[in-house]
Phi, psi and omega in degrees: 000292150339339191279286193296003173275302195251032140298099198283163236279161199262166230275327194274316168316316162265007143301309172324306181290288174339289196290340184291326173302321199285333200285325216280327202296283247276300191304306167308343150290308174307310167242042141281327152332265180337282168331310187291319192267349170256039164281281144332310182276329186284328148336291189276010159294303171332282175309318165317304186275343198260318191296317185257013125297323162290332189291306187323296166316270189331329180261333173307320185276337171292162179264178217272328206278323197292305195311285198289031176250164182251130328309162177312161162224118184280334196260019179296164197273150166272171199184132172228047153312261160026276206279010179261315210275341191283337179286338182095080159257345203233045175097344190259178155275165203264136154300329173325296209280346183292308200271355181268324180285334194276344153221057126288309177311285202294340166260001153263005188247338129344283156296327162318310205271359161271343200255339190260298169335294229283297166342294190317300184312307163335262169002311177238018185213260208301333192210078185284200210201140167303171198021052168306340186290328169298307176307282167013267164332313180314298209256015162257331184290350180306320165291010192254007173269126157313121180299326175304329172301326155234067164277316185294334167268334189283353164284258176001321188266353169252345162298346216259313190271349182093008167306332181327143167078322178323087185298229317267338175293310182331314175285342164286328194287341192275338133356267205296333201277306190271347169292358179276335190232003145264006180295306206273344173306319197279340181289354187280313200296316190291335180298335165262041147268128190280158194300322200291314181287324196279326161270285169036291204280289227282304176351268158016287215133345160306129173237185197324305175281359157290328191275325171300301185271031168254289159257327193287293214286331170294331163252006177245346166332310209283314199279337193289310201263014140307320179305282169317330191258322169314314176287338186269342153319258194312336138316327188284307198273009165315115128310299186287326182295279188308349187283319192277285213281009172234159171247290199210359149286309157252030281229127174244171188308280163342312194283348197248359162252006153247035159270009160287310174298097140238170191292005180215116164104173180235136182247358192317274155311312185308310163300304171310323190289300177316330170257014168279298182315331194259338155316301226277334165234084081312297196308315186302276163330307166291304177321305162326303200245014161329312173296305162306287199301328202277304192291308203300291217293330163281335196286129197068031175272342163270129181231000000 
């Protein structure tokens, strides 16, 4: 009994062993390899998308002669003349009323489009209706219109109503342009609430607008302010509407940096620093809700 206990292990068991030790050393290398180089690739993406917002920072700070020279001139002396002329320091006009209108359109066509978006998803996901998937379609085919295609009646209707100039027609349009797609964003968020808490609350004793601000929205946080910041992007960064239907009352940011571009003279800085100033609360907002956006843009993607 004693022989066969302490008799050594046969030849082909410790090839074995051997190569499972050599397989097991190896493997932790191999993806630490992997790990380093995607790694390396995420750096240089990373530097990729960040280099021409710095080129951006970097021609603000040149003066208009140093910004327009070929080759560039990186080692030019700084200035911030640009962010002087852009403020109306030299004279031009102020911007304040350009950055005020525009966001107003956007945090109030914003909040339109959450106090209306939520009911709707609520609707169509948690207590859907029949043939939802058409309403769906419905509303995602609404973005498949060219916007330019009704530009001419909705000029033509503010002109009619007196509307011309107007932020609040901007807030309605910015609305209505952004609820198809935040309907189908929040029908995705909502969908993953669970069913179970919602009776729960009508058991209780909750009736709708308790159970939406209560129990829905406390657990779709994340999809609601992924929702939001997206509609207030695309609010923010509307062009063609606000170029035709405001002049100087309502005059919005975008519309109001492309009184820089003209055809004699040089704007080269002068446009970058505006269009650094009018980024940073896009740049502002996202960085904030960053945490949010990253779970709303993920959620149910694991399951």
């Amino acid at each position: 009994m004693s022989a066969t206990t302490g008799a050594p292990p046969a030849a082909g068991s410790v090839r074995t062993t051997r190569a499972a030790r050599a397989e097991s050393s190896q493997a932790p290398r191999s993806v630490r390899r992997k790990n380093a180089a995607l790694g390396l690739l995420a750096w240089v993406l990373g530097i990729v998308f960040v280099l021409p917002m710095l080129w951006m920072v970097l021609t603000s700070l040149h003066s208009e002669s140093d910004a327009a020279t070929n080759p560039p001139s990186v080692g030019a002396s700084l200035t911030l003349d640009s962010y002087r002329e852009f403020f109306g320091g030299g004279g031009g006009a102020s911007p304040w009323p350009a950055l005020a209108n525009s966001l107003t359109a956007s945090v109030v066509s914003t909040v339109c489009v959450l106090v209306l978006a939520l009911p709707a998803a609520y609707a169509l996901s948690i207590r859907p209706v029949r043939k939802w998937t058409d309403v769906m379609f419905f509303f995602l085919s609404t973005k498949m219109l060219p916007i330019v295609a009704g530009l001419l009646p909705i000029y033509l209707f503010a002109k009619n109503t007196g509307l011309l100039d107007n932020v609040w027609l901007l807030v309605i349009l910015y609305t209505s342009m952004n609820l198809p797609i935040a309907v189908w964003m929040m029908q995705s968020f909502l969908a993953e609430v669970p069913p179970a808490l919602i009776e729960a609350a009508q058991i209780d004793g909750a009736r709708l607008p308790t159970v939406l601000t209560r129990v829905v929205a406390p657990i779709a946080a994340p999809g609601i302010a992924a929702t939001a910041l997206i509609c207030f992007i695309f609010s923010w960064n509307e062009m063609l509407f606000a170029r035709v239907l405001t002049g100087v009352v309502a005059q919005t940011a975008p519309v109001f940096l492309t009184g820089f571009i003209t055809s004699q003279g040089l704007f080269l800085a002068k446009v970058c620093a505006a269009s650094l100033v009018i980024s940073l609360p896009v740049l502002a907002a996202g960085f904030a809700a960053q945490d949010k956006l990253v779970q709303g843009l993920s959620l149910g993607a694991v399951k």
